[in-house]
N, C-alpha and C positions, 0 to 999 in steps of 0.2 A: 096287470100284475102290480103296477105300482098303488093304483088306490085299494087294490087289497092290502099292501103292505101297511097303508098311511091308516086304515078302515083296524089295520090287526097293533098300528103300534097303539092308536090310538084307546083302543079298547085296553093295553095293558097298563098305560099310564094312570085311565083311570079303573083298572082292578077288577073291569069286566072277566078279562081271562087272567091264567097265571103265567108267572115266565116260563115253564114248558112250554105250554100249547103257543107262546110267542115262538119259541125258538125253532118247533117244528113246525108249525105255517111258515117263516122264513126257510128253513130246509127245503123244504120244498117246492116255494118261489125259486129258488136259486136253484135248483133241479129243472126247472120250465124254462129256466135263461133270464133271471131276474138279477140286474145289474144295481146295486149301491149307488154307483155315482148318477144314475139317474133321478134319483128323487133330492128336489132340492134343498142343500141344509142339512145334508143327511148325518153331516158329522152332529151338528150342532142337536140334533136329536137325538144321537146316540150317546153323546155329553149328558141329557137330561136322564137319560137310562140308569147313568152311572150315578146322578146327584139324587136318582129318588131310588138309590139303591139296588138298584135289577143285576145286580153286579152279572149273573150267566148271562140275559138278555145283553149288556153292557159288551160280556167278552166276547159272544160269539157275533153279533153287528158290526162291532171293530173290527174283527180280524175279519171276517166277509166283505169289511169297506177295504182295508188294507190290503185283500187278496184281489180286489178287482183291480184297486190300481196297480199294482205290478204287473198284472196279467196285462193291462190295458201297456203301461211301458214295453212289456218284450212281446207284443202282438205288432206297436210299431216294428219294433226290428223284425218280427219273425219277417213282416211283409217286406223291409227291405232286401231283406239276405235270404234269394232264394234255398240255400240248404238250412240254414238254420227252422224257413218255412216248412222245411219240409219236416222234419222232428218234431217240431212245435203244432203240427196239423194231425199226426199220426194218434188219432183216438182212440185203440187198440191197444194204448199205453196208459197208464197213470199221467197225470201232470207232474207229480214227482219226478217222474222216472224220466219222463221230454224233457224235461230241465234239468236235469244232469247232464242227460247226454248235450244237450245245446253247451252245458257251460264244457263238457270235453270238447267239444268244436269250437269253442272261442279258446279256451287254454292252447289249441293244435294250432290257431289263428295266429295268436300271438308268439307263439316258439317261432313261427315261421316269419315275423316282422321282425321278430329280434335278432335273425339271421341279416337282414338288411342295413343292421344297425353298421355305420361306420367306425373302422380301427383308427385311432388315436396316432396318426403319424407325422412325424416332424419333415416342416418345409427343409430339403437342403440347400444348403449356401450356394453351389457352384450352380453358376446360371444357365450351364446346355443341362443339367440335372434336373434343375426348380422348374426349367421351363419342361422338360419333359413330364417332370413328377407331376405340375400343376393340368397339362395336357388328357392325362391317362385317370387324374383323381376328377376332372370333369366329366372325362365320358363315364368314367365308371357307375358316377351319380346319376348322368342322366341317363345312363342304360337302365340301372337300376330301376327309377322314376316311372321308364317308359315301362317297365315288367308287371312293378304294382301293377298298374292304373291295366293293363293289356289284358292279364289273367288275375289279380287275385283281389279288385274292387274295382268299381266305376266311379265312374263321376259321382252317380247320384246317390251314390255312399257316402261318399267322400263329403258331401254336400247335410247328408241324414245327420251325419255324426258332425258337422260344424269348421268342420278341416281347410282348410283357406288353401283355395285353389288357385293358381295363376296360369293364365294362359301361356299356349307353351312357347311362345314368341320372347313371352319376358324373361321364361326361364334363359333360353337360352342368349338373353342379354345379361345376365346376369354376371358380375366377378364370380371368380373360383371362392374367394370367401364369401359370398352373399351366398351361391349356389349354395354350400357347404350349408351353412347356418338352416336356409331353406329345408333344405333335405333332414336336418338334424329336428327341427320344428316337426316336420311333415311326418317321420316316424314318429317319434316323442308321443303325439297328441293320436294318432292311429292307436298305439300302443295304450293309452289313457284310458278313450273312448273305449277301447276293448275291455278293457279291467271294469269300467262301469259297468257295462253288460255283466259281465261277469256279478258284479254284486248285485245289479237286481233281481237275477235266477239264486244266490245265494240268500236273500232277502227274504225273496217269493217263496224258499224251500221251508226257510224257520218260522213264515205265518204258517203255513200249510200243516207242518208237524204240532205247530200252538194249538193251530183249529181243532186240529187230530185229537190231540191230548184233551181238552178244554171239550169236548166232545163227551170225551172217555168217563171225565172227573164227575161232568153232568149226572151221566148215566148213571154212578157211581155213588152219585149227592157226596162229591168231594169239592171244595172251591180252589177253583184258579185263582194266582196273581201272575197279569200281564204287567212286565218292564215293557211301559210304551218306548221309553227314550232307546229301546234297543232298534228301533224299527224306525226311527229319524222320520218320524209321521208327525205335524200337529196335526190335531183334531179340534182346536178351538180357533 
């Protein structure tokens, strides 16, 4: 597939065929399982598309390179996060329609971390108090700590997403203020890493609807204008 594609750009640049017959040979590469980021350069060739004017050839190569790479981003997650895998495998669906419902499984994700967030409470003065308060605010963290990690990620999540782990030895050498701090880090950046998710299926939704359109306009002999900077993609 790919020296087909290299055999089909090749012929349009130099005017053998016209940008239709480009645009539906790639259609239908990408129907057989015909990946963008496999051919090397591919940006830097769809750059020439744009500079020798192919502008539909131009939109619809972009947005097919820009849809593989998000695909390829939340294919990592799908495979770490067995529910998430499991929506994101279910091909009886649109890809539109698996990535919503994944980003309502990361939105249900994070309602549920922001439950763990800790309340804002003052140390008190009196010291059989402070030493009790400081007592019950420790276990409570590391109860907590032990609940994530038990039922609702693993290590090796925790690890996907870049989350700095510490064995549980050190945790529990830890002061009540380093604890604290820890823990506040420990959601914080859960809570981050979950919102990126979240915008890559956001991301991934507005190429797909562009493709759609940018499609439609073809058919139509309307032209598109793609805002690349909407899409936080170089292509050069």
């Amino acid at each position: 597939m790919n020296d087909i594609y290299k055999i089909t750009y090749i012929s349009l640049i130099n005017r053998y065929i016209d940008e239709n017959s480009y645009i539906n040979i790639l259609k239908k590469l990408v129907l057989k399982g015909f990946k963008s980021y496999e051919i090397e350069n591919y940006s830097r060739l769809v750059m020439y598309l744009y500079d020798k004017k192919f502008n539909d050839a131009f939109n619809i190569s972009i947005l097919l390179y820009m849809k593989d790479l998000k695909y390829m981003e939340l294919l990592k997650v799908a495979k770490m996060f067995e529910d998430i895998g499991h929506i994101f495998s279910y091909k009886k669906e649109s890809m539109i329609d698996r990535i919503k419902k994944i980003n309502v499984l990361v939105n249900d994700k994070i309602k549920l971390l922001k439950s763990f967030v800790l309340t804002d409470t003052v140390c008190p003065n009196d010291i059989k108090v402070m030493n009790n308060w400081i007592y019950f605010t420790r276990k409570e963290i590391l109860d907590r700590l032990t609940l994530i990690v038990e039922k609702y990620i693993t290590i090796e999540q925790l690890q996907f997403m870049n989350i700095k782990i510490l064995h549980i030895t050190d945790i529990y050498k830890m002061d009540t203020h380093s604890l604290t701090n820890y823990y506040t880090y420990f959601i914080k950046h859960l809570i981050d890493k979950l919102n990126e998710f979240i915008d890559i299926c956001k991301l991934y939704i507005d190429i797909e609807v562009n493709y759609i359109e940018c499609c439609n306009n073809i058919n139509m002999c309307l032209r598109t204008v793609l805002y690349l900077e909407n899409y936080e993609i170089k292509i050069r």
